[in-house]
Each structure stands twice: as structure tokens, then as C-alpha cells.
BARO-837254 format. One record per residue: residue number from 1; z, y, x of N, C-alpha, C, O in turn. Coordinates in steps of 0.1 Angstrom, whole numbers. Example, Ala and Ser with C-alpha at 12.3 -4.5 7.8 and 13.67 -1.06 7.14 Angstrom:
<tornus>
TORNU  resi    nup  nnorth  neast   caup  canorth  caeast    cup  cnorth  ceast    oup  onorth  oeast
TORNU     1     78     -57    132     78      -45     123     78     -33    132     85     -33    142
TORNU     2     71     -22    128     71      -11     137     79       0    129     80      11    134
</tornus>
This chain:
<tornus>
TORNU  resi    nup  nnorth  neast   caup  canorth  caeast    cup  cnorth  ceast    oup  onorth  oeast
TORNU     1   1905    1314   2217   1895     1310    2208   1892    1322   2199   1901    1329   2194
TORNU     2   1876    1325   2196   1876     1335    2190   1876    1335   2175   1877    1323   2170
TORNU     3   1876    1342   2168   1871     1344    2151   1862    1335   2149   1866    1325   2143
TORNU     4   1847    1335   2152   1838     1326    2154   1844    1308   2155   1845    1300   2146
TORNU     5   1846    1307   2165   1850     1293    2169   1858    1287   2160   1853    1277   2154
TORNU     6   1872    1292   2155   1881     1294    2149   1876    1287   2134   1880    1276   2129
TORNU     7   1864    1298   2127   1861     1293    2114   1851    1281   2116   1851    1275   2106
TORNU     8   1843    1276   2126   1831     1264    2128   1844    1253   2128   1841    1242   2122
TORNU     9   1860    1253   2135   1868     1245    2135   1871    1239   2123   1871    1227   2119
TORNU    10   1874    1252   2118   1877     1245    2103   1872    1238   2092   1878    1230   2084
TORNU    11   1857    1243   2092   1850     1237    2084   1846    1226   2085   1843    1219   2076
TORNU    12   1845    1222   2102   1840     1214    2104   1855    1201   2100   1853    1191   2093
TORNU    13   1867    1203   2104   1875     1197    2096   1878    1190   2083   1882    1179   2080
TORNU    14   1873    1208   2071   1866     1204    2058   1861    1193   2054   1863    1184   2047
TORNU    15   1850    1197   2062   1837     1186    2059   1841    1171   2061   1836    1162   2055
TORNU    16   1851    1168   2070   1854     1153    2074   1863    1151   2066   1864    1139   2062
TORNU    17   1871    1160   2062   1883     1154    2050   1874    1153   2036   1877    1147   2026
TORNU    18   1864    1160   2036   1857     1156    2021   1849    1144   2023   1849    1136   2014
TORNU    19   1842    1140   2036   1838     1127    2039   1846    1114   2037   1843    1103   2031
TORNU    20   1858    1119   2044   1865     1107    2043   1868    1105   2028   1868    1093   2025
TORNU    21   1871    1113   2020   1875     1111    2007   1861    1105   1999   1861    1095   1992
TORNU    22   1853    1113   2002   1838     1104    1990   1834    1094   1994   1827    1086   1987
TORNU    23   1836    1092   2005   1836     1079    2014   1846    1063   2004   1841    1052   2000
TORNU    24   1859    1069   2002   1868     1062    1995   1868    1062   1984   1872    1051   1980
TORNU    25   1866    1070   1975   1861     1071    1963   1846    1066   1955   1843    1068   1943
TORNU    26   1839    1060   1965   1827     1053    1965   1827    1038   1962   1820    1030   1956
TORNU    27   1841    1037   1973   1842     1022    1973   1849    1018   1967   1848    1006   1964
TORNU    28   1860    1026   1961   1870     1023    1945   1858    1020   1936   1858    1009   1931
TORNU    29   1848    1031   1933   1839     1026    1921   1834    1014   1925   1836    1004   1919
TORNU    30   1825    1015   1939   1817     1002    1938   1828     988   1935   1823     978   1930
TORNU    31   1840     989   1938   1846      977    1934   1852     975   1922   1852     963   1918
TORNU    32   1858     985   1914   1855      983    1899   1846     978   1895   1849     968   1888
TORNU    33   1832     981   1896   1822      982    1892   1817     966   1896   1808     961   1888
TORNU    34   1822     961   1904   1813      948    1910   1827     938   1897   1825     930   1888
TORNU    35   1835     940   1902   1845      933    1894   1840     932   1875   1837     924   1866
TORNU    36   1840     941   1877   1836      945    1859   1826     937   1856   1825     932   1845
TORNU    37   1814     935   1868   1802      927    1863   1807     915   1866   1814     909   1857
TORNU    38   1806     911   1874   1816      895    1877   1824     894   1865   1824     882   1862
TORNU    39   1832     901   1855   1842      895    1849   1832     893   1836   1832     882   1833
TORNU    40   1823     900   1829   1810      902    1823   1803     889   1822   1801     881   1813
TORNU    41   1801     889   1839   1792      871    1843   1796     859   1837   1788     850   1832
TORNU    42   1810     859   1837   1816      841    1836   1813     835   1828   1810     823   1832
TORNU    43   1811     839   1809   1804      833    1805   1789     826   1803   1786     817   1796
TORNU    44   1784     833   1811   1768      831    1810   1769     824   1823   1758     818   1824
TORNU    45   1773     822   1830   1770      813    1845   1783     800   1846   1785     792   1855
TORNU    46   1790     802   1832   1796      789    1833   1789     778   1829   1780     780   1822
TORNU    47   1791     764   1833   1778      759    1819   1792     748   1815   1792     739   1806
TORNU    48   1801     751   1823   1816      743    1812   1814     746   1795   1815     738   1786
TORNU    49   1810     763   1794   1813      768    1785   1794     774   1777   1789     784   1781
TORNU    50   1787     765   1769   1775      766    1773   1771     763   1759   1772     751   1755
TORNU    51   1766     774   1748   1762      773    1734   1750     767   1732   1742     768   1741
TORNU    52   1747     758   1719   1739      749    1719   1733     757   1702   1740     757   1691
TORNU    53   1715     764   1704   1710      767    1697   1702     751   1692   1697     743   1699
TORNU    54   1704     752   1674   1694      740    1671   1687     743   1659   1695     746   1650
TORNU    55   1673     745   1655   1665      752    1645   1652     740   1645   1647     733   1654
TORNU    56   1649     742   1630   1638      735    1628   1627     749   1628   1632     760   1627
TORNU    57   1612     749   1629   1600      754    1632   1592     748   1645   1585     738   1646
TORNU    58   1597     759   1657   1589      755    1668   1591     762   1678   1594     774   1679
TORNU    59   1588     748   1692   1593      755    1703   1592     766   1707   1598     768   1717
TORNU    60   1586     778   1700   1586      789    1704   1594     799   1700   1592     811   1703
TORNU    61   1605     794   1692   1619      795    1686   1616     801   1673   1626     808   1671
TORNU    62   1609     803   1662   1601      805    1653   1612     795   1643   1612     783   1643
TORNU    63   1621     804   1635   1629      793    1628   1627     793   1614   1627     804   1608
TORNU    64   1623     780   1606   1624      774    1594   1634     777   1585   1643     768   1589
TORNU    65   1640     784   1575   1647      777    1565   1652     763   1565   1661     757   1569
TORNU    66   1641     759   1557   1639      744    1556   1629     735   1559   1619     739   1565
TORNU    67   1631     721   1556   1615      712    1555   1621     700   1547   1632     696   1544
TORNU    68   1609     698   1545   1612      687    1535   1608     672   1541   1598     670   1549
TORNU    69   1615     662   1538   1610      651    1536   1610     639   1526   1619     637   1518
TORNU    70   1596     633   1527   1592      621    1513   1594     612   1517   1588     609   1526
TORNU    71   1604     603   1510   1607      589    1516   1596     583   1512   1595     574   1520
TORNU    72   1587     583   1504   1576      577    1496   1560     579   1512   1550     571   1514
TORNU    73   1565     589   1519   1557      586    1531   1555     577   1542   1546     574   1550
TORNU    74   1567     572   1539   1572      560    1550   1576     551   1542   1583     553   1532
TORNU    75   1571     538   1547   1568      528    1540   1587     522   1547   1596     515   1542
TORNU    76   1586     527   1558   1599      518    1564   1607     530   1568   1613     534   1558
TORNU    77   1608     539   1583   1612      547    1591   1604     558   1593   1592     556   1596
TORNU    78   1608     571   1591   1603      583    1594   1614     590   1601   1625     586   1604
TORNU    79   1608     604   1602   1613      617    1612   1609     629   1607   1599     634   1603
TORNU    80   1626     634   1610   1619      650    1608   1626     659   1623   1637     661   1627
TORNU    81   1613     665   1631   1615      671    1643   1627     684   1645   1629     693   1636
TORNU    82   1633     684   1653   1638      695    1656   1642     703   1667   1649     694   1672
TORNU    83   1644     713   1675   1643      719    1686   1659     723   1690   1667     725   1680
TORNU    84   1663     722   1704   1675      727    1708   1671     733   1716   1660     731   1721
TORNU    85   1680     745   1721   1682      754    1737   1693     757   1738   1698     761   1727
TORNU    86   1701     757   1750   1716      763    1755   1712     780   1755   1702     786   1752
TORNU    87   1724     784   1760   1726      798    1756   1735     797   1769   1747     795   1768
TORNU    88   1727     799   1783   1734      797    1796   1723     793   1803   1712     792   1797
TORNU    89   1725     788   1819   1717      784    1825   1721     764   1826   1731     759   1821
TORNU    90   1708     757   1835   1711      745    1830   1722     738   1842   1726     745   1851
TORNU    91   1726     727   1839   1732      718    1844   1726     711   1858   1715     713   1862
TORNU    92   1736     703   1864   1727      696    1877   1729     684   1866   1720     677   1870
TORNU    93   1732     680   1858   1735      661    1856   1730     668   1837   1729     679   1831
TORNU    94   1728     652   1834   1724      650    1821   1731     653   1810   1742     647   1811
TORNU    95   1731     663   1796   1744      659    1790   1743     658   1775   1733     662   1770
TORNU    96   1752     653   1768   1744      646    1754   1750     659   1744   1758     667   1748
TORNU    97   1745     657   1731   1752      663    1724   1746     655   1710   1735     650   1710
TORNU    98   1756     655   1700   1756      643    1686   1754     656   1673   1758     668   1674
TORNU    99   1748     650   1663   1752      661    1649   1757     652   1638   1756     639   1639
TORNU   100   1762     658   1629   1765      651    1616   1760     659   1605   1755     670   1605
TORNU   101   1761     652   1596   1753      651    1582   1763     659   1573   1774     653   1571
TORNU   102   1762     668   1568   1768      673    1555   1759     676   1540   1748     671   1536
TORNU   103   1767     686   1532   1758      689    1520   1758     683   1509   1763     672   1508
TORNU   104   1752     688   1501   1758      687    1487   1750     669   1483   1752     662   1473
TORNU   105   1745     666   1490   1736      653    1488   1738     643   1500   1734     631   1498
TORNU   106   1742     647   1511   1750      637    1520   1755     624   1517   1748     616   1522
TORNU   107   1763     619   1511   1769      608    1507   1756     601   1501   1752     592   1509
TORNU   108   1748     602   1492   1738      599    1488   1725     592   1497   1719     582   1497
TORNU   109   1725     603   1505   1710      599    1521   1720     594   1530   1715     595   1541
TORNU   110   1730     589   1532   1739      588    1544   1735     572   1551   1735     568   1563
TORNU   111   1733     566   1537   1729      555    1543   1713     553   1555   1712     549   1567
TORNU   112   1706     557   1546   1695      561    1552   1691     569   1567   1681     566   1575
TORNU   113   1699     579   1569   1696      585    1580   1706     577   1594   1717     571   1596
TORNU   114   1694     580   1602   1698      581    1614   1698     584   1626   1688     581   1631
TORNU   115   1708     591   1635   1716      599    1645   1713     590   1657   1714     578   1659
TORNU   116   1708     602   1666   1711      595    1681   1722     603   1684   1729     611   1677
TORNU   117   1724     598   1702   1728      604    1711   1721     608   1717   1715     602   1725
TORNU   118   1718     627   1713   1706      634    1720   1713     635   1730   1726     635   1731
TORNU   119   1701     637   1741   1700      637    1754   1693     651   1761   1681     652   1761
TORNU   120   1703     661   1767   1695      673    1771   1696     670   1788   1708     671   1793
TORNU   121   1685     666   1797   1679      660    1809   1689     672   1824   1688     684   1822
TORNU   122   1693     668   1831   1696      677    1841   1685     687   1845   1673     683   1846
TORNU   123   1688     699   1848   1678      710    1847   1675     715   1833   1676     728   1833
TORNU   124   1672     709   1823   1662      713    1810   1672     721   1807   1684     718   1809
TORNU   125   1669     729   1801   1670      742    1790   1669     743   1774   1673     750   1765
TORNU   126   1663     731   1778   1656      730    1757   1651     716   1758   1650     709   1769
TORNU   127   1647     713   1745   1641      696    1742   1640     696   1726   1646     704   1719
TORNU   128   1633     688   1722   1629      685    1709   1633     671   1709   1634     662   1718
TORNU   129   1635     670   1693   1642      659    1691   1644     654   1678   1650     663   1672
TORNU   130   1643     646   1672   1645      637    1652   1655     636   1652   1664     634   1660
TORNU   131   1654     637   1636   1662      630    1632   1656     619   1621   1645     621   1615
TORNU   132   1663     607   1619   1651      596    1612   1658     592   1599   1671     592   1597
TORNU   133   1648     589   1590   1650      582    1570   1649     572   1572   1644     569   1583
TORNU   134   1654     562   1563   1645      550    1561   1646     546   1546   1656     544   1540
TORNU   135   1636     546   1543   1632      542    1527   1638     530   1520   1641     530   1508
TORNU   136   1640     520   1531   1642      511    1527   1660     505   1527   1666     494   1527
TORNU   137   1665     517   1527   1679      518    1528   1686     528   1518   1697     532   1517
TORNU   138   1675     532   1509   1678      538    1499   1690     527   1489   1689     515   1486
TORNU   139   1702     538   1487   1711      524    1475   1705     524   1463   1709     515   1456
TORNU   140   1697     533   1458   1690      532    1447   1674     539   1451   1671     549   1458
TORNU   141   1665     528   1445   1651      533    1451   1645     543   1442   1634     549   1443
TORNU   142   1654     546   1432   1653      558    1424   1655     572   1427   1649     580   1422
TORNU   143   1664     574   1436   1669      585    1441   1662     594   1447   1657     592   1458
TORNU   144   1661     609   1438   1653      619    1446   1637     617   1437   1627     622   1439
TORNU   145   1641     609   1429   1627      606    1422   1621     620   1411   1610     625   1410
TORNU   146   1635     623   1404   1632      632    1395   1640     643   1403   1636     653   1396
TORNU   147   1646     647   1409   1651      659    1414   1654     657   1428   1661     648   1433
TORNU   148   1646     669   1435   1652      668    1451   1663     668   1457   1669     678   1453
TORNU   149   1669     662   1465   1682      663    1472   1681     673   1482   1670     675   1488
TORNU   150   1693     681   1486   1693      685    1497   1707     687   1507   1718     691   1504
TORNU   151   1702     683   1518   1713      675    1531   1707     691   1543   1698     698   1544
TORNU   152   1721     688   1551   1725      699    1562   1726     690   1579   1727     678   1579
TORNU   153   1727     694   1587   1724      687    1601   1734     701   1613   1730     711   1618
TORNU   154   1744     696   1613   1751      706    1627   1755     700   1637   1759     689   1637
TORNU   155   1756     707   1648   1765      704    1658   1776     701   1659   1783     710   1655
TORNU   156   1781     689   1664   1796      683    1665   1796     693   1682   1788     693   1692
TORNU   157   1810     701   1680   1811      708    1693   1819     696   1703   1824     686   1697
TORNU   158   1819     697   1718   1818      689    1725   1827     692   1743   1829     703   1746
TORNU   159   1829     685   1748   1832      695    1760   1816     700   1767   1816     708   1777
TORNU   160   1804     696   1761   1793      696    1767   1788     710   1762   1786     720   1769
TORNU   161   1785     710   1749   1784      722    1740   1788     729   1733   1790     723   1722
TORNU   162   1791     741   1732   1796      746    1714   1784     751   1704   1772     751   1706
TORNU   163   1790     755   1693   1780      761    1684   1774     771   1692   1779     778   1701
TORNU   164   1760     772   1684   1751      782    1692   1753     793   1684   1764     795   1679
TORNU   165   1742     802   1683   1741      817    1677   1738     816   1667   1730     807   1665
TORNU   166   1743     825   1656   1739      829    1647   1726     824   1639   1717     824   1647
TORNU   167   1723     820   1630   1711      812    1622   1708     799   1631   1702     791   1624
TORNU   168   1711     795   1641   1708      783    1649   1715     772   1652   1713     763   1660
TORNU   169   1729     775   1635   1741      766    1637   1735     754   1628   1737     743   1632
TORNU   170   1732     755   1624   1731      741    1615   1710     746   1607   1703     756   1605
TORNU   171   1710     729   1605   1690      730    1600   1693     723   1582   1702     715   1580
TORNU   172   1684     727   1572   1684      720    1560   1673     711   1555   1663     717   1556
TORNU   173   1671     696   1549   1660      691    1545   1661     690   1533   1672     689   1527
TORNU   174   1653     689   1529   1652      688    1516   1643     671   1512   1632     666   1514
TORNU   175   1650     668   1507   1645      652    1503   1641     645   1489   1647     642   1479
TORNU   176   1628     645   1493   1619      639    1478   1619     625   1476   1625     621   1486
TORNU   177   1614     614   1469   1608      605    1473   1601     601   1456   1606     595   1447
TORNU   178   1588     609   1457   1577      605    1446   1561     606   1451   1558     615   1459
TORNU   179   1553     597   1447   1544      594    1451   1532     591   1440   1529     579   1436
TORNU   180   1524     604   1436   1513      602    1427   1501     590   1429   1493     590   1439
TORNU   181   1501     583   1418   1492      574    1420   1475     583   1424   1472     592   1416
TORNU   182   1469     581   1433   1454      591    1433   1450     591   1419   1453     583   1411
TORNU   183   1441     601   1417   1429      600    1408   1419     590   1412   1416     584   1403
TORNU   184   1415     587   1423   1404      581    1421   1408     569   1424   1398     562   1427
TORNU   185   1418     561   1425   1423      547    1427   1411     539   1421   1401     535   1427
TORNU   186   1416     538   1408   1411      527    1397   1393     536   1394   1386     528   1390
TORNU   187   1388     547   1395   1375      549    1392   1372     561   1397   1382     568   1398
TORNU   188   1361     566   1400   1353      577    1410   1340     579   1408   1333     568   1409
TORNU   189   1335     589   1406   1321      592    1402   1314     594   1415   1318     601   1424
TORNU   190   1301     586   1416   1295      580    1425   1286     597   1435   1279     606   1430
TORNU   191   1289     597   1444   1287      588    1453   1307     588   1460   1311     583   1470
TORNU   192   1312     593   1451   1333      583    1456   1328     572   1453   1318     567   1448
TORNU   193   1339     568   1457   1345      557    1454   1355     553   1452   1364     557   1458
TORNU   194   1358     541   1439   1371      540    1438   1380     533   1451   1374     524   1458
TORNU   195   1392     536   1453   1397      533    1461   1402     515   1460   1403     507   1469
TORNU   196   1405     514   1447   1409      497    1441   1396     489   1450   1399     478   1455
TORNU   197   1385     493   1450   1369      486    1455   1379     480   1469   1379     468   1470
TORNU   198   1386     487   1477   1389      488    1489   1405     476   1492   1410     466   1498
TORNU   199   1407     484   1484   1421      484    1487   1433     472   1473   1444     467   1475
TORNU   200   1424     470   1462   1428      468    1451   1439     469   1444   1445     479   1450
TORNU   201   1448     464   1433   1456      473    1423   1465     477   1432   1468     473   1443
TORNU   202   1470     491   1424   1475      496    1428   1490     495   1422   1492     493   1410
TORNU   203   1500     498   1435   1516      500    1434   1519     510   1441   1512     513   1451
TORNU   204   1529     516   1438   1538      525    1448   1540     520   1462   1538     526   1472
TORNU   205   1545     505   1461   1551      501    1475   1536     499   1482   1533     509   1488
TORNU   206   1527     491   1482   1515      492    1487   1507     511   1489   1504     514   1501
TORNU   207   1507     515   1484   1505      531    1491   1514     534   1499   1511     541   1509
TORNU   208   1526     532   1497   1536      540    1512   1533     531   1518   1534     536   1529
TORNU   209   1529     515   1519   1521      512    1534   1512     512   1542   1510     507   1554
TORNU   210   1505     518   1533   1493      520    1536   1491     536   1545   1484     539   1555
TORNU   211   1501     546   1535   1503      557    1543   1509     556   1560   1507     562   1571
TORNU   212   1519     542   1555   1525      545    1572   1521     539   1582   1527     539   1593
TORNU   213   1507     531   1579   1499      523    1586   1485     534   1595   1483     538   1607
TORNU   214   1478     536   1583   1469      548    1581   1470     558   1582   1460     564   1588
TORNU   215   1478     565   1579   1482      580    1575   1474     586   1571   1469     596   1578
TORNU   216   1470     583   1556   1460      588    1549   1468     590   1535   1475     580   1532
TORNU   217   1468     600   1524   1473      605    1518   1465     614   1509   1461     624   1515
TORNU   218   1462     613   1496   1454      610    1490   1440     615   1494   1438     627   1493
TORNU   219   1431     606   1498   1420      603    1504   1409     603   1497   1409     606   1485
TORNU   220   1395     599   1503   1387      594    1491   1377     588   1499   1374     594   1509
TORNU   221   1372     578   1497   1359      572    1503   1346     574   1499   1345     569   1488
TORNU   222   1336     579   1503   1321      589    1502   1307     578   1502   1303     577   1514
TORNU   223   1302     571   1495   1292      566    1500   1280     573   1515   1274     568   1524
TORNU   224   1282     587   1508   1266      594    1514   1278     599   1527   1273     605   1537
TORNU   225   1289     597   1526   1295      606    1542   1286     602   1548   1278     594   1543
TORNU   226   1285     608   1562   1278      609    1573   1286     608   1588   1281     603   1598
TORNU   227   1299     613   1586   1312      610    1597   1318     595   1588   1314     588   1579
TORNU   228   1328     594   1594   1334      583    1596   1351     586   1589   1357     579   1581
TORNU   229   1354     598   1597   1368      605    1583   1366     621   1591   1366     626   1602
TORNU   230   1363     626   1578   1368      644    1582   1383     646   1578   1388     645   1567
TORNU   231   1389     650   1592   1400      654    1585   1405     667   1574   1415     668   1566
TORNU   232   1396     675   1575   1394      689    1568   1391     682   1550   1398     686   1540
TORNU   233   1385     677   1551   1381      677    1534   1391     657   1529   1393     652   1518
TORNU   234   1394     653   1543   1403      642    1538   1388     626   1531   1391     616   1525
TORNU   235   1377     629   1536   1368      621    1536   1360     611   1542   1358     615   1553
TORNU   236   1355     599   1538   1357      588    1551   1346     580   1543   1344     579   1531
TORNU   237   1339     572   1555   1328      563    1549   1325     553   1541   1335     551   1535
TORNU   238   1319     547   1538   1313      532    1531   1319     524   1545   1329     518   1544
TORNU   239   1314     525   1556   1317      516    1567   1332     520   1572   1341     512   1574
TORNU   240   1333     531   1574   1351      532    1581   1358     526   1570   1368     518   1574
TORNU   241   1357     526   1559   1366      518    1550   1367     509   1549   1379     505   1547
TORNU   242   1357     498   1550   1351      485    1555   1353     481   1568   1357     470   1571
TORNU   243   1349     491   1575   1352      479    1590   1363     484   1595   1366     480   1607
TORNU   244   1370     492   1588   1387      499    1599   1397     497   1591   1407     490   1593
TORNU   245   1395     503   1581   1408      509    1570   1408     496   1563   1420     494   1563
TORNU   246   1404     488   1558   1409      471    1552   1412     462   1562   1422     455   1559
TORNU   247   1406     460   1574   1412      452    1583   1426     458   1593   1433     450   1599
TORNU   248   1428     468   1594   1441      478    1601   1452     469   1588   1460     461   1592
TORNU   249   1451     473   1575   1461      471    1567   1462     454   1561   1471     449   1553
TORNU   250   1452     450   1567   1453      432    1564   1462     423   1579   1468     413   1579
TORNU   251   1457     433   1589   1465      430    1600   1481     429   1595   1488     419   1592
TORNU   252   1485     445   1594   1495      453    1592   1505     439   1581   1515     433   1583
TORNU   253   1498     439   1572   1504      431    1560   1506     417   1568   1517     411   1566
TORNU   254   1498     412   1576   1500      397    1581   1514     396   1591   1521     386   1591
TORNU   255   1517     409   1601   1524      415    1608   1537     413   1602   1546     406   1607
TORNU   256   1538     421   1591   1551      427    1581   1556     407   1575   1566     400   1576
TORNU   257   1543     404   1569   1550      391    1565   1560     379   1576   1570     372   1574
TORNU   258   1551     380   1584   1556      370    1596   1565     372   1601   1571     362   1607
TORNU   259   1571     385   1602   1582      388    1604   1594     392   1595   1605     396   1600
TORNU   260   1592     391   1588   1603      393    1578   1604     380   1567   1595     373   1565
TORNU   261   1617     379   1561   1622      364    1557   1616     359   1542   1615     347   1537
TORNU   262   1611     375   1536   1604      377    1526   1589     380   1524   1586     387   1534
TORNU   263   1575     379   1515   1568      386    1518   1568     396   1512   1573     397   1501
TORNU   264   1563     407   1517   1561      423    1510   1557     424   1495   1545     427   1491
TORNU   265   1568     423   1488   1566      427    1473   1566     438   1469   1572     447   1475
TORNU   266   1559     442   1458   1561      459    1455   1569     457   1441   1574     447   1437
TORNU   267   1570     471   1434   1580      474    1422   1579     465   1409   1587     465   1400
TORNU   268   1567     455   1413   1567      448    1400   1572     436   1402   1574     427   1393
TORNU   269   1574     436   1414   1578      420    1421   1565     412   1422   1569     400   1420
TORNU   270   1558     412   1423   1546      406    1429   1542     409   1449   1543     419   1456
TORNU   271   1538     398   1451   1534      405    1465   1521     411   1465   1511     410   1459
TORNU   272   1530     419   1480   1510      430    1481   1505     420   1486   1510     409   1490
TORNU   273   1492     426   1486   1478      417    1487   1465     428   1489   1463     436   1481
TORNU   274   1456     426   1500   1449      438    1505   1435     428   1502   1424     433   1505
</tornus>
């Protein structure tokens, strides 16, 4: 064999021992490398282990501070909305998750509020969902009258969920219950109208039923309107007030009496009367 042949031998040997080597050293990385992501993966593709974000604002994860609610809005039962999403992918089956009530005003609203067993749907990701007042469960109907309360809402962790991220552990309300009698109740410069024409004397308890019937809040009735109610200026007719809004709330009151053991009295102890 000559000089020639001799060195094409060798190299060509070279070349296959450095093949074989980057060859094996390729596949040491790719398998670290695949392992490392896999060990990375587990939490995010477990849903044993699956964080539960909850924020008041809006489905578009836009989060609130706070909100408030007026027990003086609801004559009986109200709600204040709120949004959940896991922090993972979803489930095949249904799974619930519960909150509890804390804060410096808790014991106080405790009676009042009330808790489901939310329900997040096989598949879903997210869901909206209340939490509910009831006015009429207040231990004192005073309460919140002259100073606002404020109550907290978190997640009880679960085998279903844990706490979510950051700002999305727990939501705050803030809780009022006062209700200005209108200006124009008792008199209104024409072409208003007073609202008494309509509706007559006025109480506190008769306005929050009327709000939770109607949902109108401080309102005004227009001789010369021309619509029926603008919602923008909060204004409504000679006829919508007459042929909708006194019969809706004469129903409503006939409804509320017949079923309950009492009739609907307001703060003076008199019954309403529309």
C-alpha cells in the first residue's frame, strides 16, 4: 500500500470515529433535553394538581379591586358576579370548587350571604359565577347604614383546586345599605312629575321594592316624553308609568302578600300600598 492509500485509510477512519462520537453525543443531549422538558411539563398537564384563578371585573381577566354592594337595592336577594379560570388544561368530568367568607366585617354579613357549590363543567376552562345578599336577613336593618362594611371571598383549597396566582387569591365587597329618598317623590316641576302621583307615600321598604321589581333607581316621570323610558337620561312617560310601572308593582305586591304569612310592611309598620 502506498503513502497515498495509507493516508485516505486513515482519515477515512477519523472521520467514522468522529461520526460515531457526534452521533452519541447528540443523543445524550437530545435525552437530557427531552427529560428536562417532561420533568418542566408535569405541572401544567397535571389537572390533579390545577390552580384556581378568581377575580371580580371581567371575562376578559381585567381585575377589580373591589365592588360594592347595596342591600337597599334588593328588596329580598341580590348578587355580586365573579369570574374563575384554572391555571392548567381542563378536565374530562365536572369539578366543584366552595369559597368562604372572611374580613374585618364577616361575622356581621354572614348571615346574609350566600355560597354555592360552584360548578366548573367538564372541558370548561373558566365560568362566571355569584355570590348572593339578602336584605332581609340583616340581624340589624341598621347595619352599614352609616358606615360601609367590608367582607373578603377565597378559595377553600380542595383535591380539585388550589389557590390560583398572585392578585387572583381572594375578591373584596364592600357593603352599603342606604337609600335616598328621590327629589322628586313628593313634588316636581311640570312637565316631571311627582313620583307619589304614581306610586304614593313614600318609605324605604316600598323603594327597594320597587327597585327589585322595576329596576329603576332614581327615576323621573316626563309628561311631554315622547319614548316610553330612556335609559341614558333615566326618563319615562305619562303612559309607561300608568299602564306598566303601577300595574308590574300592584301585581308584584299582590304576589309578595299571598305568599308570605304577613303583608309587606315598611319601617313604620304600616303596609305598602301602591
Amino acid at each position: 500500500m502506498n503513502r497515498q492509500q495509507t493516508y485516505k485509510k486513515r482519515c477515512k477512519s477519523q472521520v467514522k470515529g468522529i461520526s460515531y462520537f457526534s452521533l452519541f453525543a447528540l443523543s445524550l443531549f437530545t435525552f437530557i433535553l427531552s427529560t428536562s422538558c417532561a420533568q418542566e411539563s408535569v405541572p401544567t398537564y397535571d389537572t390533579s394538581i390545577t390552580g384556581l384563578d378568581i377575580w371580580l371585573g371581567n371575562s376578559s381577566g381585567v381585575v377589580y379591586e373591589s365592588t360594592s354592594y347595596n342591600y337597599s337595592y334588593a328588596f329580598e336577594e341580590g348578587g355580586v358576579m365573579f369570574y374563575a379560570q384554572i391555571n392548567g388544561l381542563p378536565a374530562d368530568h365536572d369539578r366543584t370548587f366552595q369559597l368562604e367568607l372572611f374580613g374585618q366585617d364577616a361575622e356581621l354579613a354572614r348571615s346574609t350571604v350566600r355560597l354555592e357549590d360552584y360548578v366548573l363543567p367538564a372541558g370548561a376552562v373558566s365560568g362566571t359565577y355569584k355570590v348572593y345578599f339578602n336584605t332581609q336577613k340583616l340581624s340589624d336593618p341598621t347595619l352599614f347604614t352609616q358606615a360601609d362594611g367590608t367582607i373578603q371571598f377565597r378559595l377553600i383549597p380542595s383535591s380539585d383546586f388550589t389557590i390560583g396566582t398572585e392578585n387572583h387569591q381572594q375578591f373584596t365587597v364592600i357593603l352599603k345599605n342606604y337609600l335616598a329618598k328621590p327629589d322628586n317623590w313628593d313634588a316636581a316641576n311640570f312637565p316631571r312629575m311627582a313620583l307619589s302621583k304614581f306610586f304614593g307615600t313614600y318609605s324605604r321598604v316600598k323603594y327597594q321594592f320597587m327597585i327589585e321589581h322595576i329596576g329603576l333607581v332614581d327615576f323621573e316621570v316626563n309628561y311631554n316624553a315622547q319614548t316610553s323610558y330612556d335609559e341614558d337620561t333615566k326618563v319615562c312617560s305619562y303612559s309607561y308609568a300608568t299602564s306598566y310601572l303601577v300595574p308590574v308593582m300592584k301585581q308584584a305586591l299582590e304576589e309578595y302578600n299571598a305568599t308570605h304569612d304577613t303583608p309587606l310592611t315598611d319601617e313604620f309598620g304600616n303596609p305598602v300600598e301602591f
